[in-house]
C-alpha positions as CSV (number, residue, x, y, z in Angstrom):
1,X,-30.0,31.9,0.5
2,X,-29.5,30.6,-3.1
3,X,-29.7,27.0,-3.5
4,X,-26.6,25.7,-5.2
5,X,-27.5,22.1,-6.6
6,X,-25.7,19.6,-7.9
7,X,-23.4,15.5,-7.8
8,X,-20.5,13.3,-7.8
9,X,-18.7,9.7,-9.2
10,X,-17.6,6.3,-7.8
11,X,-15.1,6.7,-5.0
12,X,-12.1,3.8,-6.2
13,X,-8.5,2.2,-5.8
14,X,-6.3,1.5,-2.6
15,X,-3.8,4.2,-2.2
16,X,-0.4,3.0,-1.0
17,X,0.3,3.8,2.0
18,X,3.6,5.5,3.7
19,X,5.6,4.6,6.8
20,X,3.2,7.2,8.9
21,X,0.7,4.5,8.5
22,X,-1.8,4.6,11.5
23,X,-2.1,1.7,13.7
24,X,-6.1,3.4,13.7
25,X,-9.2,3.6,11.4
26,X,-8.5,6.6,9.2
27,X,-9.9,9.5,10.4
28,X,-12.0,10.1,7.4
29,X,-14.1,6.8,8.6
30,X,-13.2,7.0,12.5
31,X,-14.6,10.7,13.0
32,X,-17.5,10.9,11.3
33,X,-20.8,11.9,12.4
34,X,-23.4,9.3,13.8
35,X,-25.3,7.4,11.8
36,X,-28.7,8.8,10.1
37,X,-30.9,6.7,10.0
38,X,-34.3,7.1,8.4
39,X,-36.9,4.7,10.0
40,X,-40.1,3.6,7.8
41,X,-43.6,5.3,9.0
42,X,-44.6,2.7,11.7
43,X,-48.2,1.0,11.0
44,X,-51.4,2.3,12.9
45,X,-54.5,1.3,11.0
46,X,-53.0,1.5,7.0
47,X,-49.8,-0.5,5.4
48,X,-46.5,1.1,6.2
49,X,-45.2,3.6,3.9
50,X,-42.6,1.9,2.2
51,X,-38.7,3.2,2.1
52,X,-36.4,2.1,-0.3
53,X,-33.8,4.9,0.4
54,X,-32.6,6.4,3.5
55,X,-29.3,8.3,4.6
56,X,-26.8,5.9,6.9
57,X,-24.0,8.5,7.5
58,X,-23.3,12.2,6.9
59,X,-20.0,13.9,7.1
60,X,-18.7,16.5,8.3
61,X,-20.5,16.9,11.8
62,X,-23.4,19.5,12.5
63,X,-22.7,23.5,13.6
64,X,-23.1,22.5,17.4
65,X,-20.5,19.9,16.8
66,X,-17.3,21.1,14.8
67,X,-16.3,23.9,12.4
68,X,-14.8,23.2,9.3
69,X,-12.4,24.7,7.0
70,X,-13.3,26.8,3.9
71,X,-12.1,22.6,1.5
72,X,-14.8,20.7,3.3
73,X,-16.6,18.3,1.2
74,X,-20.6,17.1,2.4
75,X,-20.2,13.1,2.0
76,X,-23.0,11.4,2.0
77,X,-23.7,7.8,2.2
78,X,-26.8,5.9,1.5
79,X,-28.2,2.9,3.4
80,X,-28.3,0.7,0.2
81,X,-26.9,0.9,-3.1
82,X,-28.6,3.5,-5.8
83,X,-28.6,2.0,-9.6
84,X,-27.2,4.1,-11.7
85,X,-30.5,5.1,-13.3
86,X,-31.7,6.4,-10.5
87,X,-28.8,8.7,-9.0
88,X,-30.2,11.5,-11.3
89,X,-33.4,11.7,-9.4
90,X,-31.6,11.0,-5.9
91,X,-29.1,13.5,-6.9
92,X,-31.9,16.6,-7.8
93,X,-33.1,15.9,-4.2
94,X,-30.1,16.4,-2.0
95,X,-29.7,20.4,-1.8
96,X,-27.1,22.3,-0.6
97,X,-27.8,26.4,0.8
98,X,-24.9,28.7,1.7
99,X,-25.2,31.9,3.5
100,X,-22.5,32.7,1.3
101,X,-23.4,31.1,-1.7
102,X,-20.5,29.8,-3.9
103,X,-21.1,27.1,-7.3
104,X,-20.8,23.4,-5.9
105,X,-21.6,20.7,-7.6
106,X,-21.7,16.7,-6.6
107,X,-20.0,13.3,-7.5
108,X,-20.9,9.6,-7.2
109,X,-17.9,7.9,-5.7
110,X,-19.3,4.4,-5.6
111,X,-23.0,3.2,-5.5
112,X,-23.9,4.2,-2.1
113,X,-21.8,7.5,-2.0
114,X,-21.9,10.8,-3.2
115,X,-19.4,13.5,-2.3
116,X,-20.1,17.8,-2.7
117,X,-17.2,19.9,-3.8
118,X,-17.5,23.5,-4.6
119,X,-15.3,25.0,-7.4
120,X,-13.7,27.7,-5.1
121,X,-13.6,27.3,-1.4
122,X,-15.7,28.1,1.0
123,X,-16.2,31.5,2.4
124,X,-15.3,31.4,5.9
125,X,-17.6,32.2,9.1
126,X,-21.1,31.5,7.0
127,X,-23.2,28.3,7.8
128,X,-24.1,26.0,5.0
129,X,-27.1,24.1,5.1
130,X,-27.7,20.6,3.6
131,X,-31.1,18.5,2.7
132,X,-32.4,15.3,1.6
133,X,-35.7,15.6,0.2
134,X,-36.3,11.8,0.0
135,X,-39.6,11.6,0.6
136,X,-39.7,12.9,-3.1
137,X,-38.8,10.3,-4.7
138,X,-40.9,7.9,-6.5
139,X,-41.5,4.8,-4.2
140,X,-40.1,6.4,-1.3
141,X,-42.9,8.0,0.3
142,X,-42.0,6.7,4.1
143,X,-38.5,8.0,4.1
144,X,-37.9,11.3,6.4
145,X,-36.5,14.0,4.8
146,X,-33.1,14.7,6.3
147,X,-31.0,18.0,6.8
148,X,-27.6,19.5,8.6
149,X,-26.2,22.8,9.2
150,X,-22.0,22.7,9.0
151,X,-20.4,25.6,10.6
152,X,-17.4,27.1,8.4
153,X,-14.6,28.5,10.6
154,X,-11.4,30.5,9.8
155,X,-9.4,30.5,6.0
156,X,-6.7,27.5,6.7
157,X,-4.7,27.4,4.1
158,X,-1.0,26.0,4.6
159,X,1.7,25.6,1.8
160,X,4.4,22.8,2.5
161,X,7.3,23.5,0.0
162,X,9.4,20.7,0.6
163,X,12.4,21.7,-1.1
164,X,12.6,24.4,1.0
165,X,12.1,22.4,4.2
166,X,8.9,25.1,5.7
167,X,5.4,25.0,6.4
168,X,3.6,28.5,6.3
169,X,0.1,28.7,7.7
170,X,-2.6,31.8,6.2
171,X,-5.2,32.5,8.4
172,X,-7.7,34.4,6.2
173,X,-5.2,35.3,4.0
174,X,-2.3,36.8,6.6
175,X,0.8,34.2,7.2
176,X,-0.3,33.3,10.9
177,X,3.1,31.0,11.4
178,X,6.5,29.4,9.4
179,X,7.0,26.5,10.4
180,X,10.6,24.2,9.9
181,X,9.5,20.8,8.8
182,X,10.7,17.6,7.7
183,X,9.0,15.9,4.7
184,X,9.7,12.0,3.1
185,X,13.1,10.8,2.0
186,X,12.0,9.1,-0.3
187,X,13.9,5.6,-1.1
188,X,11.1,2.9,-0.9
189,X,9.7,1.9,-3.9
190,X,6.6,-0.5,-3.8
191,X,4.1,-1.5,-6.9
192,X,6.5,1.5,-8.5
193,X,5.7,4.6,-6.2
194,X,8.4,5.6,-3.8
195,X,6.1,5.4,-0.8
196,X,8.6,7.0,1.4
197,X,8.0,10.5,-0.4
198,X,5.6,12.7,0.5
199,X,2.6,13.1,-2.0
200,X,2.3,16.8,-3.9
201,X,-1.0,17.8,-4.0
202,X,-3.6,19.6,-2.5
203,X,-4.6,17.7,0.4
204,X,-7.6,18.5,3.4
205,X,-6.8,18.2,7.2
206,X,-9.3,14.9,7.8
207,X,-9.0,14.6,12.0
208,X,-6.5,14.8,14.3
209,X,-5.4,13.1,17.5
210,X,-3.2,14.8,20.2
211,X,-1.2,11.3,20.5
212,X,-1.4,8.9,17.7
213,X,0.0,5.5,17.2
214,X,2.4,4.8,14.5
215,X,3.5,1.6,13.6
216,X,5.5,-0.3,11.0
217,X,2.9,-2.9,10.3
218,X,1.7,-1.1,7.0
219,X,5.0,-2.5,5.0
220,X,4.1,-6.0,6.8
221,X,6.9,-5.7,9.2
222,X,5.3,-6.8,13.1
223,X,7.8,-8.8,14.5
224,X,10.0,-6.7,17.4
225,X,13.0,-8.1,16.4
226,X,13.1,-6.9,12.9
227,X,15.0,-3.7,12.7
228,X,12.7,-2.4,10.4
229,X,10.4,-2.5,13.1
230,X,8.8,0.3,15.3
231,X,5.8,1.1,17.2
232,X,5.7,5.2,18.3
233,X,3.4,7.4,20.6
234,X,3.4,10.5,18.2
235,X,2.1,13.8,19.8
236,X,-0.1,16.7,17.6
237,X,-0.9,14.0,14.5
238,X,-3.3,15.7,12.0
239,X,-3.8,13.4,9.2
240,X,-4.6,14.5,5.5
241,X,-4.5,11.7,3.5
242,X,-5.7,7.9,4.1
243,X,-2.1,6.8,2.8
244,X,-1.1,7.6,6.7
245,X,0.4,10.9,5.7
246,X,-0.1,13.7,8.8
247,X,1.7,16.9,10.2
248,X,2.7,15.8,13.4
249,X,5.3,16.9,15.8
250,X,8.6,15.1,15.2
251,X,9.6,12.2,17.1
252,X,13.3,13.4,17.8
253,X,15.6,14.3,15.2
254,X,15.1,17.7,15.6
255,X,18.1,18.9,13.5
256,X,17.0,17.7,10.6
257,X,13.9,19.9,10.8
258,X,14.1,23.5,8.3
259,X,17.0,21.3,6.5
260,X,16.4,17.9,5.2
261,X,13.6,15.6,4.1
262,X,13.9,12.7,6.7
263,X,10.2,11.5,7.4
264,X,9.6,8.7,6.1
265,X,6.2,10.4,4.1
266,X,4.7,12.5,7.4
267,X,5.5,15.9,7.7
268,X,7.4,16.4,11.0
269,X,7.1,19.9,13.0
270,X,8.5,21.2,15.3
271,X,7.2,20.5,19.2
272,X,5.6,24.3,19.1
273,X,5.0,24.2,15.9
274,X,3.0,20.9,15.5
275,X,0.9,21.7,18.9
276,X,-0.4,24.9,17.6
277,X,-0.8,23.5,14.5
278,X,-3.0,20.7,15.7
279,X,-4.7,23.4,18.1
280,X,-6.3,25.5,15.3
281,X,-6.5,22.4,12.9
282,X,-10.4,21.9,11.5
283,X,-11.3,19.5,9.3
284,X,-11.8,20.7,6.0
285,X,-8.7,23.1,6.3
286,X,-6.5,23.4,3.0
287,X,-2.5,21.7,3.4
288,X,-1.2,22.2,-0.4
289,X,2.3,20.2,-0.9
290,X,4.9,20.8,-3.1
291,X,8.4,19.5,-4.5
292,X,7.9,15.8,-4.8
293,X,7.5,13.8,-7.5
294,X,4.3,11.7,-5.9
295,X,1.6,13.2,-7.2
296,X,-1.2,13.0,-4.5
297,X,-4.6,10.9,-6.0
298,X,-7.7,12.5,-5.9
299,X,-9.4,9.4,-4.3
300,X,-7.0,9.5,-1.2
301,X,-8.8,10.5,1.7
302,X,-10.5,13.9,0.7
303,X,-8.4,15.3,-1.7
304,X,-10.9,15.8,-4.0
305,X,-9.4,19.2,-4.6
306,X,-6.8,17.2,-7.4
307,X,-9.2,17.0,-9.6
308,X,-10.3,20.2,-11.5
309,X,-13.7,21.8,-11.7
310,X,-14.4,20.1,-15.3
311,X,-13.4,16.8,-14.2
312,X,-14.9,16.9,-10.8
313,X,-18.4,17.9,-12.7
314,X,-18.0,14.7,-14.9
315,X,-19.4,12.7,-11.6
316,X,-22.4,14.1,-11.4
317,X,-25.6,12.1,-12.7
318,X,-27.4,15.6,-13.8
319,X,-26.3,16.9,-17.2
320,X,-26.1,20.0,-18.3
């Protein structure tokens, strides 16, 4: 397989979040793998090795674990912070091998994060394989080289056209399902973004719950008695943004679904709809939004896919 090398930039800025807000850890935290953790060489007769680097999490989850759609990113998170002058040499050690090989390269999101995007997606049904060659690095001797195999599933790719009020699903590149939706109203406007509106964008499905708890404690409203109030069981939640934007099955209100933007930032599906949705749902799979005028942020959950191939490349501590 043909080794496709490369890194990313510092992960930054609270998004503001929508009415969907999650009364749950995102899933981009919540549903990652376990920890991996790299334990210093223990002491027999000579001084430990030392470690000064080792991997604490890895996202997504291994082959015997999950499949993931053809926009999954490898997120990688350190156990301590790397200085900048370092990253390059971390960076040339963390290697990425497709079975179908396509470029990729990777960004520092903050000091103890790096994130790998490839310029075009995924091909799907292939299995990807990831490596940390720490012990390479100067100073690091004790670490344990670390590696996972991710499992790429089916071609997701599902265009949201808001305007028109329809969600239309691709599997490998043949409309599977249309789906009549519901997307944000729009009409509350906070730190200047109409956070009622649902972002436009190219967003990744990040987890999913098949009941999910929505409540309106994001806008700082907890008290029962406020009518602004509400606490809701939602069925078939997906999530694709950490802003608490999912396609979930709509809580009522049925009518306004294939007609009008009523949500107040989810998109709402129909009973059928949402279930199978959330049935074929991997993380990783491609939800592209249009016909608002939120622009979704690159740095909200994994939508890494806003920014384009030159900037995305920008994060990367090798040159050239």
């Amino acid at each position: 397989m043909k080794r496709v090398i490369r890194m990313l930039p510092a992960l930054v800025a609270l998004v503001a979040a929508t009415a969907c807000a999650a009364d749950t850890i995102p899933a981009s935290r919540a549903q990652t793998a376990p920890a991996v953790q790299v334990p210093a060489a223990a002491a027999v007769a000579a001084p430990a090795k030392k470690v000064k680097l080792g991997i604490a999490d890895i996202t997504p989850m291994g082959e015997k674990t999950e499949k993931v759609g053809v926009g999954f990113p490898i997120i990688v998170t350190f156990d301590r912070d790397v200085k900048p002058k370092d990253r390059a040499a971390v960076e040339a050690l963390l290697l990425v091998e497709a079975e179908k090989p396509v470029e990729g390269a990777w960004r520092w999101v903050s000091a103890r994060k790096i994130i790998y995007r490839t310029k075009t997606y995924w091909k799907p049904y292939q299995k990807v394989l990831f490596t940390a060659q720490l012990s390479g690095l100067p100073g690091n001797t004790g670490a344990k080289d670390v590696s996972r195999r991710f499992a790429v599933g089916a071609k997701h790719i599902s265009v949201v056209d808001t305007r028109k009020h329809t969600m239309k699903v691709y599997r490998n590149g043949k409309l599977a399902k249309k789906i009549p939706i519901s997307a944000g109203r729009g009409g509350l406007i906070r730190n200047g973004v109409d956070v009622y509106l649902t972002t436009s964008g190219v967003h990744l499905t990040m987890g999913k719950k098949a009941v999910e708890t929505m409540t309106s404690s994001w806008m700082g409203v907890t008290d029962p008695k406020d009518p602004r109030y509400y606490k809701e069981e939602i069925p078939w939640a997906v999530r694709i943004s950490d802003s608490g934007e999912y396609v979930h099955q709509s809580a009522g209100y049925y009518h306004f679904l294939g007609r009008s933007n009523q949500s107040h930032g989810c998109v709402r599906a129909t009973p059928a709809g949402a279930k199978w949705f959330y049935t074929i749902a991997q993380r990783g799979d491609v939800v592209k939004i249009t016909g608002t005028k939120r622009k979704l942020q690159w740095n909200n959950g994994w939508s890494y896919w806003q920014l384009n191939w030159t900037q995305w490349q920008k994060g990367s501590a090798l040159k050239g």
